[in-house]
Each structure stands twice: as C-alpha cells, then as structure tokens.
C-alpha positions in Angstrom: 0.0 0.0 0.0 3.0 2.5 0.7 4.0 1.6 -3.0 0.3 2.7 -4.4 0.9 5.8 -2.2 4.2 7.1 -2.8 3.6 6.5 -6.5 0.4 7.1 -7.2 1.4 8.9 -11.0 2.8 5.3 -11.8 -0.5 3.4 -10.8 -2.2 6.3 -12.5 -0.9 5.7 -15.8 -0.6 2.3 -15.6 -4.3 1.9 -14.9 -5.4 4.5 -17.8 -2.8 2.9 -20.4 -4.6 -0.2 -19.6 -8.3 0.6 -19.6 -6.9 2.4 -23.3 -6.1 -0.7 -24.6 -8.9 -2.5 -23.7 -11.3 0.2 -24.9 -11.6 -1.4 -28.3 -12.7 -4.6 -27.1 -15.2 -3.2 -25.1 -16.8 -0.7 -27.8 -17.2 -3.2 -30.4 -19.8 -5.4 -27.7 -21.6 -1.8 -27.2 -21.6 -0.9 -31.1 -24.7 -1.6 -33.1 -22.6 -1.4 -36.2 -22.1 -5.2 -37.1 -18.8 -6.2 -37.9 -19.0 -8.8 -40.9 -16.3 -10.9 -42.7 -15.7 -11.7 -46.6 -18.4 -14.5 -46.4 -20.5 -12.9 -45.0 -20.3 -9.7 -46.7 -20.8 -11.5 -50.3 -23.9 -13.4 -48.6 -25.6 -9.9 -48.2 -24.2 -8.6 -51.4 -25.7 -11.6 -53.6 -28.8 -12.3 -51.5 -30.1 -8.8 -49.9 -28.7 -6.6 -52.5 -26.7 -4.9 -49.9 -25.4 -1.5 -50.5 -21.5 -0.8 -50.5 -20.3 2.3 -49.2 -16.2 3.1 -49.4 -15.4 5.5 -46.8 -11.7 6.2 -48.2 -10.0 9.1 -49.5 -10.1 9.1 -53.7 -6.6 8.2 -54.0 -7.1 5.4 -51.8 -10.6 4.4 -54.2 -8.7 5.0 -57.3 -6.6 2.4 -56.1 -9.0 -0.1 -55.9 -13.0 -0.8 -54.5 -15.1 -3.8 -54.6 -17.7 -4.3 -56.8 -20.3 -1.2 -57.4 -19.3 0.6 -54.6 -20.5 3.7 -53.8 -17.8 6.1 -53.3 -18.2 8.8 -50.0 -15.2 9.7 -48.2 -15.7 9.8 -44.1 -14.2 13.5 -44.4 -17.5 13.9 -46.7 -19.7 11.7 -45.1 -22.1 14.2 -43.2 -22.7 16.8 -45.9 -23.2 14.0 -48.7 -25.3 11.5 -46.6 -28.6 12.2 -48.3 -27.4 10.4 -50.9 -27.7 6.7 -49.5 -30.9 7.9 -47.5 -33.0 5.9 -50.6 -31.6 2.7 -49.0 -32.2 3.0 -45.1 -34.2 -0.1 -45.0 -31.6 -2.3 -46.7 -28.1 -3.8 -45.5 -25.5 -1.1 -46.1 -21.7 -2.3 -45.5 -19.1 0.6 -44.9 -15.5 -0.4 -45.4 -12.3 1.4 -45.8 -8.3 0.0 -45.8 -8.3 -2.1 -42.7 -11.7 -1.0 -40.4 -11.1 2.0 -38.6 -12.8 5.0 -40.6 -16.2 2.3 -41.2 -17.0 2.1 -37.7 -16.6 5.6 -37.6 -19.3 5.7 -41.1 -21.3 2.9 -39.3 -22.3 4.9 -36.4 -23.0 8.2 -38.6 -25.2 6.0 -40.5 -27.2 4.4 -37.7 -27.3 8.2 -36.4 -29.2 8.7 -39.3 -31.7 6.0 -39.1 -29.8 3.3 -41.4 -31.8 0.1 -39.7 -29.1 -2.6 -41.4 -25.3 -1.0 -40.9 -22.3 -3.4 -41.4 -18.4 -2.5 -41.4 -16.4 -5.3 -43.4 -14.1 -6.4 -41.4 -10.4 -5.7 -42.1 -11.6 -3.5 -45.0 -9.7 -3.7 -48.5 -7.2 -5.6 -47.6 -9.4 -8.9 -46.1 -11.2 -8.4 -49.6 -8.0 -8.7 -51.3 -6.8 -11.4 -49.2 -9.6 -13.7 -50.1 -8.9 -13.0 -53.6 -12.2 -11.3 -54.3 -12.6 -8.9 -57.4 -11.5 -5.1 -57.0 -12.5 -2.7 -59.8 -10.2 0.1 -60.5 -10.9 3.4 -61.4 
C-alpha cells in the first residue's frame, strides 16, 4: 500500500494505459454497427442486394474498390449523406483500408436512421486477401 501511495502517477498511468487498450474490445460489444467478414459480406451482397459504401479518400478508391461501390469519403460523409438515404431499410456495408474509418461511417449511418449498418471487417485488404474482385478506377 506504501508503493500505491508514494507513487500514485505510476498506478495512475498504468491503470489509464490499460483501460486504453482495452477500450476497443469493449466498444465493439456496445456498437450496433455489425462487424462482418468476406463470407459474410458477399452473402448480403448476392442475397439482400446490400449496398456498399467506401469510406476512403479518392486516392485510396482509385486504387482499388469492390464491386459497385459507392464512393463517400468519411471526411464527406455528413454533408453528402442524403445520398444513401434511398436505402435506409436495406443492408448497407461501410468499409475502408483495414476498419477504422467504417465504424466511424457505421455509427454516422445508424445516427441517421440506417436500420441494417455493417463495417467489413479488415476492410480492403481482407477483400484482397480472399482474392475477391477489385474494380479500378
């Protein structure tokens, strides 16, 4: 107990360094935003005719997006959002390089009263590595 007291910065930042690691764990059981893989993703592609939203930069897209694709950057995302509002009541899947910036589009969407928002999980490059088509630009 002397320790904890004479070095209470130490235990300070060791207990906020930890709960900062964990924090991604626990906000992905919170988030409503569905994390799917490559199976599944194709499965609501073919047989829902979800709706693919790439939430990358242009020179990222250019680069590469998965098939009919809807192209809105996340930096873009709020003043263009109208345009997916036709397709609140279907399965929309964000993605972007690896996951990150989709959760971020996922919970914009469900904000917006999306019923069916999915982020494909690892993004791009989980596409690519199960050898699914890209289009390029």
């Amino acid at each position: 107990m002397d320790f904890i007291v004479k070095n209470w910065i130490l235990v300070l930042v060791f207990v906020l360094s930890g709960g900062m690691l964990l924090w991604p764990l626990v906000g992905k059981r919170f988030s409503r935003v569905q994390s799917v893989g490559t199976v599944r993703a194709t499965q609501l592609i073919n047989a829902e005719d979800a709706v693919l939203v790439d939430v990358r930069e242009t020179s990222e897209y250019e680069g590469g997006r998965l098939p009919n694709a809807r192209h809105i950057p996340l930096s873009q995302l709020d003043e263009r959002i109208g345009e997916l509002a036709r397709y609140k009541g279907k399965p929309v899947i964000v993605y972007c390089a690896t996951g990150q910036r989709a959760a971020k589009a996922g919970a914009a969407l469900l904000k917006q009263g999306f019923e069916q928002v999915y982020q494909l999980s690892g993004g791009v490059k989980a596409w690519k590595d199960a050898n699914l088509p890209l289009h390029k630009s």
